[in-house]
PyMOL Python script that loads the backbone (N, CA, C, O; Angstrom):
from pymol import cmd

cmd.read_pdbstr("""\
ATOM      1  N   UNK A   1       0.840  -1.173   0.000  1.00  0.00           N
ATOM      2  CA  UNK A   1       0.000   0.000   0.000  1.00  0.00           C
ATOM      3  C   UNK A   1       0.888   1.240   0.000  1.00  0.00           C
ATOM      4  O   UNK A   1       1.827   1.296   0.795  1.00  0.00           O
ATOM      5  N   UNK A   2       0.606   2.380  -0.971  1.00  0.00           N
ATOM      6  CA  UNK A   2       1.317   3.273  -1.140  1.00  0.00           C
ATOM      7  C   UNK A   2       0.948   4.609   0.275  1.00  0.00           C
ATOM      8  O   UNK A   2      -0.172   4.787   0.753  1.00  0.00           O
ATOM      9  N   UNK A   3       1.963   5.222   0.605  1.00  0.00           N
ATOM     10  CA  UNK A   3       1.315   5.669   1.689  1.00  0.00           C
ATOM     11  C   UNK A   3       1.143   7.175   1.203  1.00  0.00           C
ATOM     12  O   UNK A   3       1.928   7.515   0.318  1.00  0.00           O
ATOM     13  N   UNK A   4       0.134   8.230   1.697  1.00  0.00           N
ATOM     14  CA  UNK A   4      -0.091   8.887   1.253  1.00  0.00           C
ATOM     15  C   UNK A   4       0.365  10.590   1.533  1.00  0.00           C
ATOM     16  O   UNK A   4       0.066  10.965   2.667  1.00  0.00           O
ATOM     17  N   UNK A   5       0.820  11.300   0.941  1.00  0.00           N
ATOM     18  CA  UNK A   5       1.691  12.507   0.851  1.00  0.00           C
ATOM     19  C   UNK A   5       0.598  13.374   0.212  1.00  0.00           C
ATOM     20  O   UNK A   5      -0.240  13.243  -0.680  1.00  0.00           O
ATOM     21  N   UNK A   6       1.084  14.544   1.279  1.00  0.00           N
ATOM     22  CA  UNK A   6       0.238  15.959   0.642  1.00  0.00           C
ATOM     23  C   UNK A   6       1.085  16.897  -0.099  1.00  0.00           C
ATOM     24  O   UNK A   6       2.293  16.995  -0.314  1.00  0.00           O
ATOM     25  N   UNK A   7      -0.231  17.713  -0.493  1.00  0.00           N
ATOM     26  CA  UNK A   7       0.873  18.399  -1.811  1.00  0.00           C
ATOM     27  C   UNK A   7       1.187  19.778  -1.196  1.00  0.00           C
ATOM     28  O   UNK A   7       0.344  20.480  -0.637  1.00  0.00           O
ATOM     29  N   UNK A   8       2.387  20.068  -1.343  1.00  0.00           N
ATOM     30  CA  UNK A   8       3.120  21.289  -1.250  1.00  0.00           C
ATOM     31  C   UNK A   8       2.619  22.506  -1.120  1.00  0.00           C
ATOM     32  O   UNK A   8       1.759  22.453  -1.999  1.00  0.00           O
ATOM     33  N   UNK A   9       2.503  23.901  -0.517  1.00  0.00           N
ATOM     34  CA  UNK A   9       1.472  24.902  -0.515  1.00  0.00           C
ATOM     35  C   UNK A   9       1.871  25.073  -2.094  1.00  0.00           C
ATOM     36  O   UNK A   9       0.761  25.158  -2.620  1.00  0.00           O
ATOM     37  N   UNK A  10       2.795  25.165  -3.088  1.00  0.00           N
ATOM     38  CA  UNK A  10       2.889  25.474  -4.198  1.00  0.00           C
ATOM     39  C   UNK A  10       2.023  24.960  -5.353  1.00  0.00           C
ATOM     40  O   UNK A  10       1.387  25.637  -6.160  1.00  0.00           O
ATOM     41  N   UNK A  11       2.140  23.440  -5.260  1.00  0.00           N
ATOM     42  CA  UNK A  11       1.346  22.499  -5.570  1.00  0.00           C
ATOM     43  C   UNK A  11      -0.166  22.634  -5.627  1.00  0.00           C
ATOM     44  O   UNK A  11      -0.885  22.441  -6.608  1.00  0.00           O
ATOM     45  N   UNK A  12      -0.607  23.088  -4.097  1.00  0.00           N
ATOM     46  CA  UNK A  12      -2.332  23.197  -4.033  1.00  0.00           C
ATOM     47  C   UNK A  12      -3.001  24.608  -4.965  1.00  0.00           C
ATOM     48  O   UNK A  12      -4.099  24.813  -5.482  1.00  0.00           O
ATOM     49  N   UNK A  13      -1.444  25.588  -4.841  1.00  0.00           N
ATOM     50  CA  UNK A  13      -1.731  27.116  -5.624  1.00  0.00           C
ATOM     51  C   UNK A  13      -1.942  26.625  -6.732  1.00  0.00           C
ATOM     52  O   UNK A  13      -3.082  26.796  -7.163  1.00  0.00           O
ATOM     53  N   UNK A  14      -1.109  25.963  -7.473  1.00  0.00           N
ATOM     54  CA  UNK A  14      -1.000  25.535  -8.700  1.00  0.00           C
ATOM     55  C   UNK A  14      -2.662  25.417  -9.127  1.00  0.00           C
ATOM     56  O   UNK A  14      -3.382  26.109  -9.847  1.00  0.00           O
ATOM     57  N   UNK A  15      -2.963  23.816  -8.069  1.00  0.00           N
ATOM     58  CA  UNK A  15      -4.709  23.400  -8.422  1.00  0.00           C
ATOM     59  C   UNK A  15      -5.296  24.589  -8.496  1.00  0.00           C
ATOM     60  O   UNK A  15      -5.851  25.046  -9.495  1.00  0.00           O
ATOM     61  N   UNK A  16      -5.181  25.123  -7.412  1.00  0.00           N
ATOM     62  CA  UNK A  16      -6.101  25.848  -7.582  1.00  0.00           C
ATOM     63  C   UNK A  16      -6.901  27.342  -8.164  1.00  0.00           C
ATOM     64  O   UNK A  16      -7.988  27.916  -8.092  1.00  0.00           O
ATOM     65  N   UNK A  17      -5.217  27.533  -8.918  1.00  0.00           N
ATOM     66  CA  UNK A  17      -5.620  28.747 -10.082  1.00  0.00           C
ATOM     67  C   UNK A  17      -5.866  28.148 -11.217  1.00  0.00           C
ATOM     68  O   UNK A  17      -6.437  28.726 -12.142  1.00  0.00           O
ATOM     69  N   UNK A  18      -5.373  26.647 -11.289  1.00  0.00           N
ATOM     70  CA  UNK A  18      -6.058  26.142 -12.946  1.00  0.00           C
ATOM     71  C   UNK A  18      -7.463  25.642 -12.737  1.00  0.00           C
ATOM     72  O   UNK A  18      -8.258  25.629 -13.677  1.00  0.00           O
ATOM     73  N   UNK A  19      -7.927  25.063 -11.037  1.00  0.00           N
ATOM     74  CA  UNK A  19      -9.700  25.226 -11.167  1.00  0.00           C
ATOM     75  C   UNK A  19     -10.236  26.383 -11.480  1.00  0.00           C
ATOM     76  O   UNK A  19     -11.299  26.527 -12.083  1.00  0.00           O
ATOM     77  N   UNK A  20      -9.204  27.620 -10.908  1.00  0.00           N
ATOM     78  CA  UNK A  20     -10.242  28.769 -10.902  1.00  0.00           C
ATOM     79  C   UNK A  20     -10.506  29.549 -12.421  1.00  0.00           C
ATOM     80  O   UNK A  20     -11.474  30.241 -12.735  1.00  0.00           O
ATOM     81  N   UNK A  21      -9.088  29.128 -13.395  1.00  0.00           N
ATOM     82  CA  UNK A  21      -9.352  28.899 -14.740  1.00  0.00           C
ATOM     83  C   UNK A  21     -10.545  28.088 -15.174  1.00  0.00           C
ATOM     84  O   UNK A  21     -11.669  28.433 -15.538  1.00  0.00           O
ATOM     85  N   UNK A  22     -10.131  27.235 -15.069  1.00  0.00           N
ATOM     86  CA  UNK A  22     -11.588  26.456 -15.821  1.00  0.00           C
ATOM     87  C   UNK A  22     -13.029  26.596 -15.139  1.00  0.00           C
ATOM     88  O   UNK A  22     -14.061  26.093 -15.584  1.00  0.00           O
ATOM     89  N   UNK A  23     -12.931  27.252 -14.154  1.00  0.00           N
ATOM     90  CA  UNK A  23     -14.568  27.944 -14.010  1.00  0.00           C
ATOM     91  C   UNK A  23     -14.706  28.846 -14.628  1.00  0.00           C
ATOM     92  O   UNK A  23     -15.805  29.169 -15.078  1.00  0.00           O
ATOM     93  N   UNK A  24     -13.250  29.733 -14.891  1.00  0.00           N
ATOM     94  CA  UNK A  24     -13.716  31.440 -15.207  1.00  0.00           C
ATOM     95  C   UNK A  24     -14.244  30.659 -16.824  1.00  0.00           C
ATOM     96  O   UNK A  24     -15.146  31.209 -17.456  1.00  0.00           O
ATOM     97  N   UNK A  25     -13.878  29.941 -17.127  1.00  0.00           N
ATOM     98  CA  UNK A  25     -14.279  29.664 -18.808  1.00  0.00           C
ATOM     99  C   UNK A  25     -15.077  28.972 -19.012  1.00  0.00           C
ATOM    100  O   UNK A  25     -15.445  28.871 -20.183  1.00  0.00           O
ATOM    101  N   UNK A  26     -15.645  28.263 -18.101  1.00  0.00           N
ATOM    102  CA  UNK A  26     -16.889  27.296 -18.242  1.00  0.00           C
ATOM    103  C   UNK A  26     -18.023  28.761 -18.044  1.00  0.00           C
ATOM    104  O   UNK A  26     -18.980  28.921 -18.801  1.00  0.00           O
ATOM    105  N   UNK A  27     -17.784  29.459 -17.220  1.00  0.00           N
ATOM    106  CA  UNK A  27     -18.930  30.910 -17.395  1.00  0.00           C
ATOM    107  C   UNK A  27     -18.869  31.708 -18.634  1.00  0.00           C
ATOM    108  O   UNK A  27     -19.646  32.352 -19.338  1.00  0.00           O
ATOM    109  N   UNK A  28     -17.814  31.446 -18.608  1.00  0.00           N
ATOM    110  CA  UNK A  28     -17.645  32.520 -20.240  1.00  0.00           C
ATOM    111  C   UNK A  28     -18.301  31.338 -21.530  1.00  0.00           C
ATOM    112  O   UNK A  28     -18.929  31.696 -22.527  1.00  0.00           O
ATOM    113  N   UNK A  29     -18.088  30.474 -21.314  1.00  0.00           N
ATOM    114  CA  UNK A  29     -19.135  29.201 -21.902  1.00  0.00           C
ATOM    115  C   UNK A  29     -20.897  29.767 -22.445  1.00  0.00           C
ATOM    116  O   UNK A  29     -21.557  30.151 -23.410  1.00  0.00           O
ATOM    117  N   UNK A  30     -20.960  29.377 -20.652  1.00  0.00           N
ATOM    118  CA  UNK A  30     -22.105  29.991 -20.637  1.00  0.00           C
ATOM    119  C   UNK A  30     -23.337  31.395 -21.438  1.00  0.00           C
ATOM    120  O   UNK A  30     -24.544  31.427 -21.678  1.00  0.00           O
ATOM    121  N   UNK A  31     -22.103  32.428 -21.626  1.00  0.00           N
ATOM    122  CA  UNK A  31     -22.513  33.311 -22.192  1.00  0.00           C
ATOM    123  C   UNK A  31     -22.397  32.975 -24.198  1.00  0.00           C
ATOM    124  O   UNK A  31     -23.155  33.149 -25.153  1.00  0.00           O
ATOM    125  N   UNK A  32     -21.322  32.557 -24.043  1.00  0.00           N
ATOM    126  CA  UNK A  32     -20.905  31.873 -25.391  1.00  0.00           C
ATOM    127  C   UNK A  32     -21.634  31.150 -26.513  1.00  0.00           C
ATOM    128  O   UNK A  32     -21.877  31.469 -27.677  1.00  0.00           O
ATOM    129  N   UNK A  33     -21.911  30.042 -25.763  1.00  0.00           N
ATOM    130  CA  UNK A  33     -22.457  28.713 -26.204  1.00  0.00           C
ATOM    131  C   UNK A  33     -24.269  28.776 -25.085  1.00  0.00           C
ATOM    132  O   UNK A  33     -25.289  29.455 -25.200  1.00  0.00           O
ATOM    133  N   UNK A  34     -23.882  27.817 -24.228  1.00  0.00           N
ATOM    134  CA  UNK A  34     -25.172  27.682 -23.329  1.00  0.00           C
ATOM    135  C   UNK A  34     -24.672  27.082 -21.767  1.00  0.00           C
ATOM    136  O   UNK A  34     -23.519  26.803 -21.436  1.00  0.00           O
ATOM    137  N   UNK A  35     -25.550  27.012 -21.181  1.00  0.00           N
ATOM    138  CA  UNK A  35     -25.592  25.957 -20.050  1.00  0.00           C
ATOM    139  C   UNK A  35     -24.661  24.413 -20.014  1.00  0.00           C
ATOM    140  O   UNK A  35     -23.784  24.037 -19.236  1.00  0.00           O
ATOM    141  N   UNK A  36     -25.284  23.753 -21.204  1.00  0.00           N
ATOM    142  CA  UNK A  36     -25.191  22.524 -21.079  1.00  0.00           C
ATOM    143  C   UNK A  36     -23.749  22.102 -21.417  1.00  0.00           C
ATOM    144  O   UNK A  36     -23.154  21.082 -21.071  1.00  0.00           O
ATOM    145  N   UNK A  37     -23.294  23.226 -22.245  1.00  0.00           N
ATOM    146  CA  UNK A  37     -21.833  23.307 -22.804  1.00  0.00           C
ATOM    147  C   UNK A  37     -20.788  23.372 -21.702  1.00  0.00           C
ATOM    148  O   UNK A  37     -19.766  22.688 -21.648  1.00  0.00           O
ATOM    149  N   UNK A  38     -21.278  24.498 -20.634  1.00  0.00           N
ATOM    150  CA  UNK A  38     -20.325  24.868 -19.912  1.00  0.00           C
ATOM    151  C   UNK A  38     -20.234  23.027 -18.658  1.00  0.00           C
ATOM    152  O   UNK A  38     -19.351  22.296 -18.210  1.00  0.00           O
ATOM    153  N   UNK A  39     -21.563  23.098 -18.629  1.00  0.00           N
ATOM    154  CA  UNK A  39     -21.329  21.982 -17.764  1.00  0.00           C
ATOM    155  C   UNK A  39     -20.919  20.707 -18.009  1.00  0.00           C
ATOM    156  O   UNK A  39     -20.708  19.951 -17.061  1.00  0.00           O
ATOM    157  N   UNK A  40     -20.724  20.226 -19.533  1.00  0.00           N
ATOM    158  CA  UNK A  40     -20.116  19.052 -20.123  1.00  0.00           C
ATOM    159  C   UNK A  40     -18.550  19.601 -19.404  1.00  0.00           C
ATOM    160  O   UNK A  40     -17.878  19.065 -18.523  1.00  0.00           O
ATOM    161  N   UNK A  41     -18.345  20.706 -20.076  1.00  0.00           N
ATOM    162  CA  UNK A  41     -16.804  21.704 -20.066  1.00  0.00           C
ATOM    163  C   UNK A  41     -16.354  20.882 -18.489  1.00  0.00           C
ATOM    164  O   UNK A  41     -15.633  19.886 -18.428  1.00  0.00           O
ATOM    165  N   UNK A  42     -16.956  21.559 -17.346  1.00  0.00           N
ATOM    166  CA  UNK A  42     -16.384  20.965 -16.107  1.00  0.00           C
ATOM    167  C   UNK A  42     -16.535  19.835 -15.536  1.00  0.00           C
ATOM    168  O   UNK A  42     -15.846  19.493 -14.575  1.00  0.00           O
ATOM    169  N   UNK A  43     -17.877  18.781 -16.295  1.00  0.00           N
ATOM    170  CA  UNK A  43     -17.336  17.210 -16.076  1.00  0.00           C
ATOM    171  C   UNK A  43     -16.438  16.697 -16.006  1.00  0.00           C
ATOM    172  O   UNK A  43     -15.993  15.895 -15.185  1.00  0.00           O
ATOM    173  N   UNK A  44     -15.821  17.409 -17.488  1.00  0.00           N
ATOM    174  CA  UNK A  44     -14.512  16.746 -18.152  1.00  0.00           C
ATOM    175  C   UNK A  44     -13.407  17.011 -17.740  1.00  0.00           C
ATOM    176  O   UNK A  44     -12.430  16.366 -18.121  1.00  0.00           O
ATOM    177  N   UNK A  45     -13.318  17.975 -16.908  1.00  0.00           N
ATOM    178  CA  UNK A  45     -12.196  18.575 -15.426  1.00  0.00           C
ATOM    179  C   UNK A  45     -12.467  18.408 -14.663  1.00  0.00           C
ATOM    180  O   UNK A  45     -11.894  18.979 -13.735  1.00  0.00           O
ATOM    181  N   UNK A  46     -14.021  17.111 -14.252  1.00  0.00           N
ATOM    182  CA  UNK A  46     -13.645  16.541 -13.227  1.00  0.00           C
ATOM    183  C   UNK A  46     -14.432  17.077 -11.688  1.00  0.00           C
ATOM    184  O   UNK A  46     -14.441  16.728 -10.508  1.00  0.00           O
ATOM    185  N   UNK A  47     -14.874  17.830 -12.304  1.00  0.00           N
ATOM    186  CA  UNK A  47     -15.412  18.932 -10.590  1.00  0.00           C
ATOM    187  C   UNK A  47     -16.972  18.154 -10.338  1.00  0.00           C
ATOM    188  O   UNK A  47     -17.674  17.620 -11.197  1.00  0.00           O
ATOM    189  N   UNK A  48     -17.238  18.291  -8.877  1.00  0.00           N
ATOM    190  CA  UNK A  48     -18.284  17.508  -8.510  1.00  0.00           C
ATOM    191  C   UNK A  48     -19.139  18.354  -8.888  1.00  0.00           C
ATOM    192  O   UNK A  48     -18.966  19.490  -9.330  1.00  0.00           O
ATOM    193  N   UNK A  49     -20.710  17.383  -8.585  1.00  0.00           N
ATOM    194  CA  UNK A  49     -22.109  17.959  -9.223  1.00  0.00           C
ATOM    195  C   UNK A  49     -22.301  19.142  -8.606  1.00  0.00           C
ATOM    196  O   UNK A  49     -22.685  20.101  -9.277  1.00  0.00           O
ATOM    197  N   UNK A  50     -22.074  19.264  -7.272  1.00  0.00           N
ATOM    198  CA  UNK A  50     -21.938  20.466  -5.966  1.00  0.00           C
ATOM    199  C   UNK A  50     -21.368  21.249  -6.498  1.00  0.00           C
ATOM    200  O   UNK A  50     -21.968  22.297  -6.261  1.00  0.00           O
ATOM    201  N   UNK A  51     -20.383  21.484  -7.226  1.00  0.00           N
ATOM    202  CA  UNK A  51     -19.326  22.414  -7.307  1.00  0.00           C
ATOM    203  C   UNK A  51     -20.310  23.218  -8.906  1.00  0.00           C
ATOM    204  O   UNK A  51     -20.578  24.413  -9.038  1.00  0.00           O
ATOM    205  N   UNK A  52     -20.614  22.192  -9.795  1.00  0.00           N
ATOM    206  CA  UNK A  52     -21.077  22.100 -10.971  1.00  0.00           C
ATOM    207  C   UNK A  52     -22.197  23.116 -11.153  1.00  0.00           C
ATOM    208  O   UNK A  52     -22.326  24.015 -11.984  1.00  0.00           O
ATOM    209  N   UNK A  53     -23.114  22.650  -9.958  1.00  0.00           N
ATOM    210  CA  UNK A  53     -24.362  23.646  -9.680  1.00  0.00           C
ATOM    211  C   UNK A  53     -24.068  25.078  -9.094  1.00  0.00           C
ATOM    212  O   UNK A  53     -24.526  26.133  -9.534  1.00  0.00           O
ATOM    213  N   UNK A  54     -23.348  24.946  -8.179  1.00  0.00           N
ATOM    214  CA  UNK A  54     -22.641  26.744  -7.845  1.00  0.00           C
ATOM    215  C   UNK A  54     -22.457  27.182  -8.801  1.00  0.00           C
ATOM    216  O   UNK A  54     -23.171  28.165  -8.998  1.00  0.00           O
ATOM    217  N   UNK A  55     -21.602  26.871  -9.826  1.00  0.00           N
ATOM    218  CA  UNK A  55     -20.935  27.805 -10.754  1.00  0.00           C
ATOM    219  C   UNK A  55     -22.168  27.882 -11.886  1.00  0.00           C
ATOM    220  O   UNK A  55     -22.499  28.952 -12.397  1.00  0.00           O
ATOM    221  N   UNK A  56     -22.553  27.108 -12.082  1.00  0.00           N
ATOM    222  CA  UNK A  56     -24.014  27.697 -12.661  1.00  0.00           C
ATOM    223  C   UNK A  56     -24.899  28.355 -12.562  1.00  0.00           C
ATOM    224  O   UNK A  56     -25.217  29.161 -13.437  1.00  0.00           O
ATOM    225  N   UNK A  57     -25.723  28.143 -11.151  1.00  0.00           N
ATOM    226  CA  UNK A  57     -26.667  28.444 -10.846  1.00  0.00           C
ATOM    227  C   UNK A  57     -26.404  29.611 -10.144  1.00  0.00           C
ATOM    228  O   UNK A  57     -27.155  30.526 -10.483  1.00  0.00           O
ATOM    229  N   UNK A  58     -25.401  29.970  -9.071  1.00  0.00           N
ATOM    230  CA  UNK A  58     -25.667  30.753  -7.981  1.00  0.00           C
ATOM    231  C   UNK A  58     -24.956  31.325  -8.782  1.00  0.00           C
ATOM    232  O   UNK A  58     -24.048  30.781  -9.410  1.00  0.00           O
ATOM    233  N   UNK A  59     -25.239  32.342  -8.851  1.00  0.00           N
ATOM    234  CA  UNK A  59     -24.883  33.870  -9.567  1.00  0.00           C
ATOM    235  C   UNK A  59     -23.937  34.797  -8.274  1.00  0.00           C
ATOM    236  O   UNK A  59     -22.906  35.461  -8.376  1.00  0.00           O
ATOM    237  N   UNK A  60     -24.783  34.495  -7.126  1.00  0.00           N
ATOM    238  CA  UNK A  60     -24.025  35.757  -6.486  1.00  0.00           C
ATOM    239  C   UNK A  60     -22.477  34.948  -5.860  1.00  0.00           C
ATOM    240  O   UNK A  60     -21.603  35.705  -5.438  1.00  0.00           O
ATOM    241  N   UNK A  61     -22.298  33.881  -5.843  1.00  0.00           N
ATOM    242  CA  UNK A  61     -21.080  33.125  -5.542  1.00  0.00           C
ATOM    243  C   UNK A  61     -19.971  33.558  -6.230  1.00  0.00           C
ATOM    244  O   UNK A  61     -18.905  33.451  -5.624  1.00  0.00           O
ATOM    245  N   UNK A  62     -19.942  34.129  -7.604  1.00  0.00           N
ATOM    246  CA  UNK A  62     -19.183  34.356  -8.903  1.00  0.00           C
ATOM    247  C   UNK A  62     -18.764  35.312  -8.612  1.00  0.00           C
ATOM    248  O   UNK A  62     -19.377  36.303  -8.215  1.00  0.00           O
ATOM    249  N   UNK A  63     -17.457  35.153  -8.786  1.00  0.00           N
ATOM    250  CA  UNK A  63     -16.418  36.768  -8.903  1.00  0.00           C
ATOM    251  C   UNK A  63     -16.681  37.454 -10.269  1.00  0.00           C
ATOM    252  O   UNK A  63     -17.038  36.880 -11.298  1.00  0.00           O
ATOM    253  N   UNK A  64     -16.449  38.761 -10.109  1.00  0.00           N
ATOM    254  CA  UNK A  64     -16.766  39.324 -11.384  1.00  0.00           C
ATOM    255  C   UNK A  64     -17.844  39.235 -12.115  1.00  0.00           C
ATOM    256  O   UNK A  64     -17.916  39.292 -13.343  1.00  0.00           O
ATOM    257  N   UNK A  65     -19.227  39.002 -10.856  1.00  0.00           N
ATOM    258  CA  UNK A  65     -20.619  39.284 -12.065  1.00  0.00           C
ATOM    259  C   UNK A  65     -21.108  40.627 -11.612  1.00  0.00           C
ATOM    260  O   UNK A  65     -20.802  41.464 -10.763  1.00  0.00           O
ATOM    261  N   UNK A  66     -22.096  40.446 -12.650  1.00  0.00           N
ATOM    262  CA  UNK A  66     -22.738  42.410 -12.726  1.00  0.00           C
ATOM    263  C   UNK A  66     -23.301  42.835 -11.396  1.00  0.00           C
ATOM    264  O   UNK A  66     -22.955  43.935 -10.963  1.00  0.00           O
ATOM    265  N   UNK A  67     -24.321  41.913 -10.538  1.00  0.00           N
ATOM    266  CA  UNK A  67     -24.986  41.752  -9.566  1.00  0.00           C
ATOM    267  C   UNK A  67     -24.104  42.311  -8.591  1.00  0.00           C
ATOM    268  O   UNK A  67     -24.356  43.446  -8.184  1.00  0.00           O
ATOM    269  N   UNK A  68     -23.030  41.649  -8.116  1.00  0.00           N
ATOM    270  CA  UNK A  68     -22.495  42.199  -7.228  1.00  0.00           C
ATOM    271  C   UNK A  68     -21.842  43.703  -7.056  1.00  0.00           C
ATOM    272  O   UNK A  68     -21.852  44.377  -6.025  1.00  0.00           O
ATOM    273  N   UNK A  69     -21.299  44.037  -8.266  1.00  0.00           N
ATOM    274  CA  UNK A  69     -21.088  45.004  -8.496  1.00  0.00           C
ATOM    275  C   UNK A  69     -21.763  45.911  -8.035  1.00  0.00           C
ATOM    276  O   UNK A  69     -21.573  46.690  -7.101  1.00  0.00           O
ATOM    277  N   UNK A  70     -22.874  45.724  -9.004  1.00  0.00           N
ATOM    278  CA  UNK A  70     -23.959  46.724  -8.701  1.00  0.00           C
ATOM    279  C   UNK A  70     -24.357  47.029  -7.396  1.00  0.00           C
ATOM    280  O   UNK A  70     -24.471  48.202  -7.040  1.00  0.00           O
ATOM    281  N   UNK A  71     -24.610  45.964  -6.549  1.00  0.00           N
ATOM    282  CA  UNK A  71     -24.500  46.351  -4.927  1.00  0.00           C
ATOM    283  C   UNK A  71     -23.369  46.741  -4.524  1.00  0.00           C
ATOM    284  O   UNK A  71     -23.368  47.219  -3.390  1.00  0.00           O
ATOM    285  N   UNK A  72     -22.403  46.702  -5.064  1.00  0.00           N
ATOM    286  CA  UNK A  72     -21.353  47.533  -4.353  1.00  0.00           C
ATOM    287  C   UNK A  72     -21.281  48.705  -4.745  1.00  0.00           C
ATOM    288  O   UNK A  72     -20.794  49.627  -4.091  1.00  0.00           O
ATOM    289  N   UNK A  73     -21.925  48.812  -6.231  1.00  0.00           N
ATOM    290  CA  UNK A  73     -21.870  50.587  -6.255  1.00  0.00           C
ATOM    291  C   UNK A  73     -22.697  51.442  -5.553  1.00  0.00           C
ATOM    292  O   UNK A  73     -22.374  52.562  -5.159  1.00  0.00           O
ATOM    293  N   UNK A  74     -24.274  50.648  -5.328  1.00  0.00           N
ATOM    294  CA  UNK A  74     -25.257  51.205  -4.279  1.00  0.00           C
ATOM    295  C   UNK A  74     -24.905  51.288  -3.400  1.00  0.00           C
ATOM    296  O   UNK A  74     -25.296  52.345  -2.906  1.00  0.00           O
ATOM    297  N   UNK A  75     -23.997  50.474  -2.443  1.00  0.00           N
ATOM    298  CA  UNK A  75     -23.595  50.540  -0.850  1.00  0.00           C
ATOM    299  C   UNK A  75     -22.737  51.808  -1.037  1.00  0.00           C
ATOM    300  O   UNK A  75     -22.909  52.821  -0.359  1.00  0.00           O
ATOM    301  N   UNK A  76     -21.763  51.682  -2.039  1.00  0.00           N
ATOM    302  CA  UNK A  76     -21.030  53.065  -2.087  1.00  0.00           C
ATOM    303  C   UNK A  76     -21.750  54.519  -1.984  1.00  0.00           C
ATOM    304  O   UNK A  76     -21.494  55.435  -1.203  1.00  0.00           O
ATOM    305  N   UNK A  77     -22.696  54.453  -2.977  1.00  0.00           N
ATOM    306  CA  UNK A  77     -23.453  55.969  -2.933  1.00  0.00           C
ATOM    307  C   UNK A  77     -24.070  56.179  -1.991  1.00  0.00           C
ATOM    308  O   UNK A  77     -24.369  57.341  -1.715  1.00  0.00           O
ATOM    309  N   UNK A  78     -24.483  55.059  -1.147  1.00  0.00           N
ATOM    310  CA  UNK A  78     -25.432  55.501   0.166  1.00  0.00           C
ATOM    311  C   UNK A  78     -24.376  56.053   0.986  1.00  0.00           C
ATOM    312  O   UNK A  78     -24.488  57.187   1.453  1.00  0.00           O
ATOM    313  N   UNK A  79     -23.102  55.148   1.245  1.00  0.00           N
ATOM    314  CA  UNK A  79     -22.270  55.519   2.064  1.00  0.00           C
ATOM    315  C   UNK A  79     -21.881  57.325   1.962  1.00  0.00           C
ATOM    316  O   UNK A  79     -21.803  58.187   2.837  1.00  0.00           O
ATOM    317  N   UNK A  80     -21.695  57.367   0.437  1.00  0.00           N
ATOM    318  CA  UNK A  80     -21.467  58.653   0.060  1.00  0.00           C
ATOM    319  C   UNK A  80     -22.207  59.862   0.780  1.00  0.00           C
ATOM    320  O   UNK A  80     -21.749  60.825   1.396  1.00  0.00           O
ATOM    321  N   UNK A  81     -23.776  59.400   0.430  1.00  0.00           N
ATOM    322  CA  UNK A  81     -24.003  59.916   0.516  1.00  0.00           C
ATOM    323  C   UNK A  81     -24.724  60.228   1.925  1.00  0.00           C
ATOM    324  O   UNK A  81     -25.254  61.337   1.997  1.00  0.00           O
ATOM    325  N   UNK A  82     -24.809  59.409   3.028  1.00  0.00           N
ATOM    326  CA  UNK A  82     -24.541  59.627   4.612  1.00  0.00           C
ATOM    327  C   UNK A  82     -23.658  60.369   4.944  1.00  0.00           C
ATOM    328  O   UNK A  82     -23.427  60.558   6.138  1.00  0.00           O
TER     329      UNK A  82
END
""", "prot")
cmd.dss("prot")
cmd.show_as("cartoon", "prot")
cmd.util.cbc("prot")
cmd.orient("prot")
């Protein structure tokens, strides 16, 4: 039995800017192509159904969508303007 070793903080960076690649492009999919495209897209990299449905469905989870923004520009002007 092989015994088991964790990966390096370099290693996990690595994973985890090429997951955060292949979400940013399975959304850009989305706008692209459709739904069903983007979500074949991250089968095939492997990401669970859990993970599959966030990046689809929940909108406000997503870095860089309009939604949030937009509440952050409203929180700003109120702030402003208090």
């Amino acid at each position: 039995m092989k015994a088991r070793t964790s990966a390096s903080p370099s290693q996990r960076e690595r994973e985890d800017t090429s997951a955060s690649q292949v979400i940013e492009r399975a959304i850009g999919f989305m706008t692209e192509r459709d739904r069903f495209y983007a979500e074949t897209y991250l089968r095939i990299h492997g990401f669970s159904t859990e993970t599959i449905m966030r990046v689809l469905f929940n909108q406000r989870r997503r870095r860089g969508n309009r939604p949030a923004e937009q509440e952050r520009q409203e929180l700003d002007e109120q702030t402003a303007a208090a």
